[in-house]
VEXGU-950721 format. One record per residue (C-alpha): residue number from 1; residue in three letters; y, z, x. Coordinates in steps of 0.05 Angstrom, whole numbers, plus 5000, padded with zeros to 4 digits. Each point is the difference from the previous one (the first is absolute). Last residue first. Layout:
N
   nuza   nuke      v      w      u
    NUM    ALA      Y      Z      X
...
END
This chain:
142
   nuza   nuke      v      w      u
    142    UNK   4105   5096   2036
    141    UNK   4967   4982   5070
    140    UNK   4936   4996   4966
    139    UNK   5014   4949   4949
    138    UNK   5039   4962   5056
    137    UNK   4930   4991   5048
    136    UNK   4964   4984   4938
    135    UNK   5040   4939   4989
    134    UNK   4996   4973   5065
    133    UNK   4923   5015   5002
    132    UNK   4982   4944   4951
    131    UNK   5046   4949   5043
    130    UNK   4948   5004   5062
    129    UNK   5027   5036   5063
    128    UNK   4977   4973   5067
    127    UNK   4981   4934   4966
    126    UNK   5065   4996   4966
    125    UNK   5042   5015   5068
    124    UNK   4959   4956   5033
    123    UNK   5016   4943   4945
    122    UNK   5074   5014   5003
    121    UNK   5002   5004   5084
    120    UNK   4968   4939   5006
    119    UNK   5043   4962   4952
    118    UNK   5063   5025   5027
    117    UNK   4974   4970   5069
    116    UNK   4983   4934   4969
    115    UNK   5076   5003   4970
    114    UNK   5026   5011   5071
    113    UNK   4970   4950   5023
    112    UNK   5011   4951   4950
    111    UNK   5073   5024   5013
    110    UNK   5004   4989   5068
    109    UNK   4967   4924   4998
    108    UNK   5054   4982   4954
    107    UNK   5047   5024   5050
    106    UNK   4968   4955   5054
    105    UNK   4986   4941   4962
    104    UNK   5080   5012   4962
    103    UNK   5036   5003   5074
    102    UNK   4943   4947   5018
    101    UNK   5035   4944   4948
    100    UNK   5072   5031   5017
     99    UNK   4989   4985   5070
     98    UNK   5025   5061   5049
     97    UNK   5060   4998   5046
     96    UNK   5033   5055   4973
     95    UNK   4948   5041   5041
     94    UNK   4930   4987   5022
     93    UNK   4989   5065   5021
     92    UNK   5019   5031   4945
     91    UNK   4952   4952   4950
     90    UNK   4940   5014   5056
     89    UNK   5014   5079   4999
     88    UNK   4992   4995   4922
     87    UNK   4933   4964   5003
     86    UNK   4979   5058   5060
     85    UNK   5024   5054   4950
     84    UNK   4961   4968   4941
     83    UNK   4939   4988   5037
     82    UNK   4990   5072   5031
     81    UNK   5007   5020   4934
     80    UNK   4943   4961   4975
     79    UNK   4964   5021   5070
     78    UNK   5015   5078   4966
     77    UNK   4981   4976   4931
     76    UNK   4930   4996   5018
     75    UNK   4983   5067   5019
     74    UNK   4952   4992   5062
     73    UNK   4935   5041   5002
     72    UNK   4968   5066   5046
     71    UNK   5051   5041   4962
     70    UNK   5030   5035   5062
     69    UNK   4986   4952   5054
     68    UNK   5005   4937   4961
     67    UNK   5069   5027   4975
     66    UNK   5020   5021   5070
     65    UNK   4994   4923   5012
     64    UNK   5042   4981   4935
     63    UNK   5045   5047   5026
     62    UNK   5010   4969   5072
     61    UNK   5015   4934   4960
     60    UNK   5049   5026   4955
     59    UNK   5053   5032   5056
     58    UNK   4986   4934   5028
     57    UNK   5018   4967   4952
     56    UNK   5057   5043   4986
     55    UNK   5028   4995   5075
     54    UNK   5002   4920   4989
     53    UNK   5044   5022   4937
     52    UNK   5047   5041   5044
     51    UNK   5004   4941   5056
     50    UNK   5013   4943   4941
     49    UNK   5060   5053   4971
     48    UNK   5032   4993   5075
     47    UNK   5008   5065   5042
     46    UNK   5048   4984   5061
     45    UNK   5001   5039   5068
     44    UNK   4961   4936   5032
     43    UNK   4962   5046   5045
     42    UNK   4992   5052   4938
     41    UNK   4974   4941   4953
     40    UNK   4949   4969   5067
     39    UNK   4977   5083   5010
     38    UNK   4986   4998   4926
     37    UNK   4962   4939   4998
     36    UNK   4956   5010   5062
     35    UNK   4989   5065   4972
     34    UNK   4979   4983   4924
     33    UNK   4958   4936   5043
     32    UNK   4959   5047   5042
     31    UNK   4990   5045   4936
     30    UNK   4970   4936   4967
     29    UNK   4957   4985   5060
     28    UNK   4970   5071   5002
     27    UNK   4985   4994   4917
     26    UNK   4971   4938   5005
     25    UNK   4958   5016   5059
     24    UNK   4973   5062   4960
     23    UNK   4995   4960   4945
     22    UNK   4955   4942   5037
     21    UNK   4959   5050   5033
     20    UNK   4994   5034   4924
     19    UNK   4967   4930   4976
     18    UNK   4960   4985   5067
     17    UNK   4959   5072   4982
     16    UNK   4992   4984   4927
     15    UNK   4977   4938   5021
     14    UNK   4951   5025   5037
     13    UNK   4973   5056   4956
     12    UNK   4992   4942   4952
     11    UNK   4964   4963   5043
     10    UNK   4938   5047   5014
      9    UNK   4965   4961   5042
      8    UNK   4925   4997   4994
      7    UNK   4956   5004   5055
      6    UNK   4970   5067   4975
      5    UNK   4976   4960   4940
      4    UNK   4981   4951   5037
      3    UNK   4956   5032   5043
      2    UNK   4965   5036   4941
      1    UNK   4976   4938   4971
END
């Protein structure tokens, strides 16, 4: 009985381990891509609107990493975000071009989006500060 318990793999410690390996990676592949990006927009000496929100993701992606680092969890509006920009980098990109049909799947899939990330942010701001203490708050700043 004792053998086995010495035997036995602790797999949470393991997965923690393969989960930071893969954010670590993340975040060294996504800074290889900022800089292949930036030296490709100074080599063409043109900055498109598509280039500057490809930048954002980024910009967003290597946060959401230092997120996990700082606050050992992911805020979930941040991949929302991530969504929204990379939706609105796919209508640019497409141009004038675009089918009217996936014009409104695409912009339609913006703003549910963005109203699922409004929604987050309402019900953790109410769970962080419960309406009873809103009031009391203003009686004692009078």
């Amino acid at each position: 009985m004792e053998e086995k318990e010495k035997i036995s793999v602790d797999w949470y410690k393991i997965i923690t381990l393969m989960e930071k390996t893969l954010l670590v990676i993340i975040a060294f592949l996504t800074t290889y891509a900022v800089i292949f990006e930036i030296i490709t927009v100074v080599s063409i000496r043109a900055v498109k609107l598509t280039d500057l929100l490809l930048l954002f993701i980024y910009a967003e992606v290597l946060g959401m990493v230092a997120a996990f680092y700082k606050f050992r969890k992911i805020p979930i509006t941040v991949p929302i975000f991530i969504a929204i920009t990379a939706l609105c980098r796919l209508i640019i990109l497409q141009g004038k071009g675009i089918n009217t049909v996936d014009l409104l799947y695409e912009s339609g899939a913006i703003l549910l989006l963005a109203l699922s990330a409004l929604a987050i942010r309402w019900n953790l701001i109410n769970l962080v500060r419960p309406r009873g203490e809103e009031g009391k708050e203003t009686e004692q700043s009078n």
